[in-house]
N, C-alpha and C positions, 0 to 999 in steps of 0.2 A: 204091837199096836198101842198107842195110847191109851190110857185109862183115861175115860170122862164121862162125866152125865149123859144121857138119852135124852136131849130136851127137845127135839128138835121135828119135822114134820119129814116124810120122807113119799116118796113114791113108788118103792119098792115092790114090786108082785111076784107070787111067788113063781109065774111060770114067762117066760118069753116072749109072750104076746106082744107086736108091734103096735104096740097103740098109745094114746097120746099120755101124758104124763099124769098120774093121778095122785089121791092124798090119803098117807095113810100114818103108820107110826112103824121108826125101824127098831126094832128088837134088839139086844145088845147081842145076841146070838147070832141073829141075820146081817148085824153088822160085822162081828168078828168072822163070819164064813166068808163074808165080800172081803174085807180087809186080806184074810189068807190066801183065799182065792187069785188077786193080783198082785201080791207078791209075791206069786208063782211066776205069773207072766213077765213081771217084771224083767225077769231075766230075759226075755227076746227083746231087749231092749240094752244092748251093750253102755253105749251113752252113761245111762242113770246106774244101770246093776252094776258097772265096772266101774268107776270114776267116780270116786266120793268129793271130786272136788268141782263135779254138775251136781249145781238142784234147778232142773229145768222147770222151770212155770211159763211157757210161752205154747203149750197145745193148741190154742186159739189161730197163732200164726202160722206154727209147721210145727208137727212132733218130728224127734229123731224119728230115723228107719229102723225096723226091727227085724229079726231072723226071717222070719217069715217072708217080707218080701225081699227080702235077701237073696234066700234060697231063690224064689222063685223068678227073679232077675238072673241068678246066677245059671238056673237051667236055659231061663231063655237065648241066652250069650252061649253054653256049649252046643245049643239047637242050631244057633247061626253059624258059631264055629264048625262042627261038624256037620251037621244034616243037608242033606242035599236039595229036601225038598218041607221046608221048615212051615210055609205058609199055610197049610192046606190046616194044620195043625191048631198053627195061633187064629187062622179063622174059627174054628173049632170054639178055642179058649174065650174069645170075641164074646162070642155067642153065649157060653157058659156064663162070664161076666154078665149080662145084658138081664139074664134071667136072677142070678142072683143080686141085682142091682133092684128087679124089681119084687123081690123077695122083700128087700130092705126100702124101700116106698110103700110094699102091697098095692102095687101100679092093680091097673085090668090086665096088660098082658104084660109081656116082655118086650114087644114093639113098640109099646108108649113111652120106653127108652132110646134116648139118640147119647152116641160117644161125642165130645165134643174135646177139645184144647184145654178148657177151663169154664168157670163161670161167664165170664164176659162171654165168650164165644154163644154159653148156651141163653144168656137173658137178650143178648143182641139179635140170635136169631128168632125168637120168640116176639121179641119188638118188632122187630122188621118188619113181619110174617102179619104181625096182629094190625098192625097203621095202616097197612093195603087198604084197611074197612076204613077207615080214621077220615075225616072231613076237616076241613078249616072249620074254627071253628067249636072242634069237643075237647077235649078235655082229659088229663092224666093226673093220677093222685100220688104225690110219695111223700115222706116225710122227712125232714130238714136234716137229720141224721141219718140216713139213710147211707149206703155204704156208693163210693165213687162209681162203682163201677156199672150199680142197676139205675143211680140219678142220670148220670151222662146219656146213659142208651133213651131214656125219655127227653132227656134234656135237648138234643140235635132233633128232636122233630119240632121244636119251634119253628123251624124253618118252611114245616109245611102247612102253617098255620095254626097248629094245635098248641091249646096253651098246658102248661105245666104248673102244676099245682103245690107247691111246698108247703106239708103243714109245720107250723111251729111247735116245736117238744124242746130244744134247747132252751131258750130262755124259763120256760117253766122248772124245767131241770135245776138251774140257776137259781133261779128263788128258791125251793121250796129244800136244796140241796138231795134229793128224789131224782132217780130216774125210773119212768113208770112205764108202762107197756102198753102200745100201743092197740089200743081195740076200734070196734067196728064204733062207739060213741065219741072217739078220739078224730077220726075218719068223714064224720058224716056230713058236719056243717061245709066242707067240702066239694062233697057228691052232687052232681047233681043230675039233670037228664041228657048229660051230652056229655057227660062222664063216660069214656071209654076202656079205661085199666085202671089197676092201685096196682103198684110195686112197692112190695115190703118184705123184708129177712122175719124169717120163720124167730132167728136169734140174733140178736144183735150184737156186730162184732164189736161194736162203740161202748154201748153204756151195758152190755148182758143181758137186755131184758128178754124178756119169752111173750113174744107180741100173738095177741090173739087172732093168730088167720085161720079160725075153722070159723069164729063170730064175726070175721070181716068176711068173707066166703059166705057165710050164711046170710048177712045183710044183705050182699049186693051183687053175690056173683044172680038169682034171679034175673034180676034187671035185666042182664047180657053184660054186667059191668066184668072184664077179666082180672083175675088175681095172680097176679106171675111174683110167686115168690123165691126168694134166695133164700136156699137150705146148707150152703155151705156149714153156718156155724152148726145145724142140727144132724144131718146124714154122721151117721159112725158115734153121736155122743148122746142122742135121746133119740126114744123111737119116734117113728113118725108114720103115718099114715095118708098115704098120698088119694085115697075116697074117702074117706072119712072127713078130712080135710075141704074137702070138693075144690081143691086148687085149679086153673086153669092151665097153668106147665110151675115148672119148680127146676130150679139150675142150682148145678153147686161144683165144687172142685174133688176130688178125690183122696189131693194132699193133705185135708185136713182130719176130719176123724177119722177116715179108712186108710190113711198114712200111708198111702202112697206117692211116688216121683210126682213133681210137681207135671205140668203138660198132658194132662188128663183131665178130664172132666164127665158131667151128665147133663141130659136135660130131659127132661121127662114133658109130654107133654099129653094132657087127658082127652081122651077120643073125643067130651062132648066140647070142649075145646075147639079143638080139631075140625067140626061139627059146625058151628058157630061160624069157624073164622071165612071157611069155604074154598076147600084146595089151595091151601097158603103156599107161596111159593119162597122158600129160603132165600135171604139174601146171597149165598152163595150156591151156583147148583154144581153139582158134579157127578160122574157116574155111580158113584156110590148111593147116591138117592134113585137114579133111575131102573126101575125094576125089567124093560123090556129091552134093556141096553143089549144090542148085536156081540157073542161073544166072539167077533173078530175083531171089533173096536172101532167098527165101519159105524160112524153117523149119518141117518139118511135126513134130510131135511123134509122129505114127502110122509117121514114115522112121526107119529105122535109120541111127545115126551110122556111117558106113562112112571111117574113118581111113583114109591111106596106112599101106601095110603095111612100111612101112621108118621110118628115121631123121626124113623129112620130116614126119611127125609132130606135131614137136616143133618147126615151124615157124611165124612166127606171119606174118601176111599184111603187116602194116608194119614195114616194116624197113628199116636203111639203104642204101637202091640205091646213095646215092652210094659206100658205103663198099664197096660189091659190084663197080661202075666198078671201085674204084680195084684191090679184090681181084684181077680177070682179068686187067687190065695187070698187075700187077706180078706176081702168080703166075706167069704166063705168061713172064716176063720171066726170073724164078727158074727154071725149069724148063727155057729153052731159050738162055737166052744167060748168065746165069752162072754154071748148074750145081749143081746141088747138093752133086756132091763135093767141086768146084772152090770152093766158099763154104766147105765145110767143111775142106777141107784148110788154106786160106788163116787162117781163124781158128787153127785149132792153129798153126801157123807162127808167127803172133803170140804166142799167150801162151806156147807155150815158149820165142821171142823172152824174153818179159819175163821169165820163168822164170829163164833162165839170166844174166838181167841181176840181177835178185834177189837168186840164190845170190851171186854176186858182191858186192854191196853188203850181203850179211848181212842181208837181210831176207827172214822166212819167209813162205811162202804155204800158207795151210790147207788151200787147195782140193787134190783130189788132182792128182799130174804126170804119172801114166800116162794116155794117150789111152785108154785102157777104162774110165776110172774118171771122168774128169773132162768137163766140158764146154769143147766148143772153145773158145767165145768168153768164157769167164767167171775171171777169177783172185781171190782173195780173199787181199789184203796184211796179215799181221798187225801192224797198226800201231794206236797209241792215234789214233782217230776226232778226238779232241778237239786233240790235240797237232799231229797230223801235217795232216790234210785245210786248214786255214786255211793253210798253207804252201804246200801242192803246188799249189792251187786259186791261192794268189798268184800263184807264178812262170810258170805256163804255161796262168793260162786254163784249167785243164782241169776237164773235167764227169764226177764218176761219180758212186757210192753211198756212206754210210756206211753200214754196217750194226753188227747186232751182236756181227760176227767181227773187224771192222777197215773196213779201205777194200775196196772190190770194184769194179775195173774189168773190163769188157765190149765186147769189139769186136763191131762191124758189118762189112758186106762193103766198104764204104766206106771202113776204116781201114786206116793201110800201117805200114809198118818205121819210117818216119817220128816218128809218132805215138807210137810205143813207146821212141825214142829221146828224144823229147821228154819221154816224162814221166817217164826215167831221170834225164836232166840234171834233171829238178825234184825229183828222191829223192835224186841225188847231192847236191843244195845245201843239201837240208835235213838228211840225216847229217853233211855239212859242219858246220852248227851247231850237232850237237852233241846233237840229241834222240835222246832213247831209242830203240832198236831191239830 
């Protein structure tokens, strides 16, 4: 590990509890246990442990695969190859997944869980489901950065008259060279009485910040206004609390901090939710949602469609089991042997790590630096993309993002002190020669 000062603010607890991020101070103790601690793990992670000539920083986009769901791909492939009767099984594992899914929200039950494709699948069915109520006329809130895929799904109901609300954050970003975090005061000039939804990422995959949806929830969900947020960048890298929270449903993909195959996903969707919207009926139905389905596959048109009366719904009967395998091991995996505070502490450790490496070499980071505001694993370098990325990427092998704030590197539980040192010597060399900062 690195030797360096303790200066920094941490949220480290000493027990596991899924809850939301707090402020505390890490110990040089509590940091060397975390530090040893995942570069234990490290090793289920061939990529980084075997290959000195990867320093991955792109966790935000897709981490490598690790042993773990290796393994547990690997069983599910000799199930198919040999067993005869392999389903009855991975229904089984489904289910196991669903509970430990909602172990990792603190859902109400396990039903307030649907499998889905990806995010898109699960915020699109959520939109659909919620605009049944929607009138010409009211009105949806999201923010100008907001990620493609949750704007779009509010974006196509202009069509049915409902207007869509864009707040602006980029240009203030722009000036003040700040990216801040979107709250419930951010939000409101907005709002109004025919305000129908806000969609906003829990963390943002753009600038990193840690937007306050438990104070956007608390102002407006009252009203009847819904909060449908995207948890991708949060599920598997900071705890989260899906009551606590009082979110309306929460989508996210699997591939990102639970590292599994891509073509998985969740949606979670909260009973009073549910409650509100008034027997939502999914944009897509299929027998997998219908609980009184004939098990000979005969549809009577004289039967009433009798849906599950939860989240399951909005599930469709094929789906990726293997990605469902891979879900339970490694959830499971996350949940009792690397902790969720213990992930989350670890990545803040890192990018205030690089943070303070940063300040040092004069180069600014947009993303916010208070742990309340910012996302653990996400930093965003404001550096010319074009100038600097071909350099850093020369000298050290290293994998992140450009985007269109600068460079944006992202840790996994995977990545150590090591790693952040490494890709300082690769910013030391390139200020070396000279390029703009």
């Amino acid at each position: 590990m690195v030797s360096r000062p303790v200066i920094r603010k941490a949220s480290y607890q000493p027990d596991n509890a899924n809850s939301a991020p707090a402020t505390g101070e890490t110990s040089a103790d509590e940091e060397k246990r975390l530090a040893e601690k995942f570069l234990i793990h490290r090793r289920l992670v061939p990529l980084v442990s075997q290959n000195e000539d990867v320093l991955f920083l792109n966790a935000a986009s897709a981490p490598p695969s690790n042993l773990i769901v290796h393994e547990a791909i690997t069983k599910y492939s000799a199930d198919a190859l040999y067993g005869p009767h392999p389903h009855p099984k991975w229904r089984e594992t489904k289910e196991d997944a669903r509970r430990l899914l909602a172990r990792v929200l603190n859902a109400e039950a396990p039903e307030t869980i649907a499998f889905t494709r990806d995010t898109t699948e699960g915020l699109g069915s959520f939109i659909r489901a919620a605009a049944a109520t929607f009138r010409a006329g009211d009105n949806v809130v999201v923010v100008d950065n907001e990620h493609p895929n949750l704007a779009y799904g509010f974006l196509v109901l202009r069509d049915a008259g409902v207007e869509v609300r864009q707040v602006p954050t980029i240009a203030g970003a722009e000036r003040t060279g700040r990216v801040e975090a979107v709250t419930a005061e951010t939000l409101r000039p907005f709002v109004d009485e025919r305000t129908r939804a806000i969609g906003i990422s829990s963390i943002s995959f753009d600038g990193g910040q840690f937007n306050d949806v438990k104070g956007i929830c608390a102002a407006f969900r009252h009203r009847g206004i819904h909060v449908l947020a995207d948890v991708s960048q949060h599920v598997g890298i900071a705890r989260i609390d899906a009551q606590e929270l009082r979110i309306s449903a929460a989508a996210f993909s699997l591939h990102k901090g639970l590292n599994c195959p891509t073509g998985i996903g969740a949606l979670y969707v909260s009973p009073a939710a549910f409650a509100e919207i008034g027997d939502p009926i999914p944009p897509i139905v299929n027998m997998a949602a219908v609980r009184n389905m004939n098990e000979n596959l005969i549809v009577r048109a004289d039967e009433p469609v009798d849906m599950f009366p939860d989240a399951r719904r909005f599930e469709h009967a094929n789906m990726s089991l293997a990605g469902v395998v891979a879900a339970a091991a490694f959830t499971r995996f996350y949940l009792d042997v690397l902790g969720p505070a213990d992930v989350e502490a670890h990545l803040y450790n890192l990018t205030d790590f690089l943070g303070i490496e940063c300040d040092r070499l004069g180069i600014k980071i947009l993303s916010p630096r208070d742990r309340d505001n910012r996302a653990p694993h996400i930093c965003i370098l404001k550096l010319d993309q074009w100038e600097w990325a071909p350099y850093v990427k020369g000298h050290e092998g290293a994998v992140f993002t450009v985007n269109r704030l600068g460079i944006r590197v992202s840790f996994g539980f995977f990545n150590s002190f090591e790693d952040v040192r490494r890709l300082v010597q690769a910013l030391e060399q390139v200020v070396a020669r000279g390029l703009h900062v």
